[in-house]
C-alpha distance (Angstrom), angle and dihedral (degrees) to the residues before:
residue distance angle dihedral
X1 . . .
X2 4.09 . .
X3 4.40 84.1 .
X4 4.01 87.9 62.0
X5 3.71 103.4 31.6
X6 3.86 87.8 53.5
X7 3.93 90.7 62.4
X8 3.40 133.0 84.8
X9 3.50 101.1 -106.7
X10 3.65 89.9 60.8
X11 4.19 85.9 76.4
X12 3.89 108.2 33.0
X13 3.58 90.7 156.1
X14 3.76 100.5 42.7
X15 3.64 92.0 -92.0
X16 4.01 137.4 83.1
X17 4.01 100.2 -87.4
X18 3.41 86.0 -137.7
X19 3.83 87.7 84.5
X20 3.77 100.8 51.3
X21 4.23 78.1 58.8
X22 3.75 96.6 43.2
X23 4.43 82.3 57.7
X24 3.54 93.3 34.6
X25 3.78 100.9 50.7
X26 3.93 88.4 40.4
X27 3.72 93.0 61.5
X28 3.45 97.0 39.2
X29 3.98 87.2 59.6
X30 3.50 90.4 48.1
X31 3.51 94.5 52.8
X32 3.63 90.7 44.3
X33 4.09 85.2 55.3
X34 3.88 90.2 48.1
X35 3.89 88.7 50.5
X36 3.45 90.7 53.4
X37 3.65 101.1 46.6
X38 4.13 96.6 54.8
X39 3.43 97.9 -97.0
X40 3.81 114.4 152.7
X41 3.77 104.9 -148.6
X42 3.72 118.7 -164.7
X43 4.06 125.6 -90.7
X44 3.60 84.5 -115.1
X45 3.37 96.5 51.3
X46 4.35 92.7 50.5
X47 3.70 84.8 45.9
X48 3.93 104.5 53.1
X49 4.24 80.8 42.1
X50 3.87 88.2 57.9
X51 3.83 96.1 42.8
X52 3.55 87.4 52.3
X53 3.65 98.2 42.6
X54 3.96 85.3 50.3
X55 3.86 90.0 49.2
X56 4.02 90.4 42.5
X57 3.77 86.6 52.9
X58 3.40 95.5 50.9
X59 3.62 101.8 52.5
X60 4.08 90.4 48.5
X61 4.14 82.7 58.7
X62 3.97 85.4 49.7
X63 3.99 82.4 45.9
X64 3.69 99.4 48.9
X65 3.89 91.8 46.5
X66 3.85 89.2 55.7
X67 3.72 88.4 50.2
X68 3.00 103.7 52.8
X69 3.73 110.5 30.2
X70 4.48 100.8 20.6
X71 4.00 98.4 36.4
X72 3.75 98.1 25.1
X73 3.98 88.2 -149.5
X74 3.75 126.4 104.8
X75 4.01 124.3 -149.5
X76 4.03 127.7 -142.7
X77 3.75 96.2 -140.8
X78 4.38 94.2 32.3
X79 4.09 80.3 62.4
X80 3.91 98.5 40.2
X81 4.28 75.6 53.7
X82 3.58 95.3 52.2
X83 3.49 102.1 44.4
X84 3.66 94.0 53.8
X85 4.48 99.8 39.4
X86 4.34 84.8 59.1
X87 3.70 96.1 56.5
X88 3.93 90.6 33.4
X89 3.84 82.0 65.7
X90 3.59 95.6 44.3
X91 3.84 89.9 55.9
């Protein structure tokens, strides 16, 4: 992982990616506990999480193309990431 999270692409925004995932995931699971329990979120709420979700998945297809044909490197925990944002956004 240390040849692609010494890149540039590894910090888009300024900051280690890494974070926007650490936030990301954590409200997803939260949501996913909230879902769970019964409780009825708002249609705004369900429709920022999709928007995001869409935008999340979008920039992991950005990340995987950088990966694989920019950096020419491949990272254990960047892939466990992408194979769980697609069918996130599926669901």
């Amino acid at each position: 992982c240390g040849s692609v999270m010494t890149t540039w692409q590894a910090s888009v925004f300024g900051f280690p990616n890494s974070l926007i995932g650490v936030v990301a995931f954590t409200l997803t699971l939260v949501t996913g506990v909230l879902a769970v329990a019964g409780v009825r979120l708002p249609r705004w709420y369900w429709s920022g999480f999709a928007a995001a979700t869409l935008l999340g998945t979008v920039m992991v297809h950005w990340l995987i193309f950088q990966s694989l044909y920019r950096i020419g490197a491949l990272c254990p925990y960047c892939m466990v990431v992408w194979s769980v944002t697609i069918p996130l956004l599926v669901v």
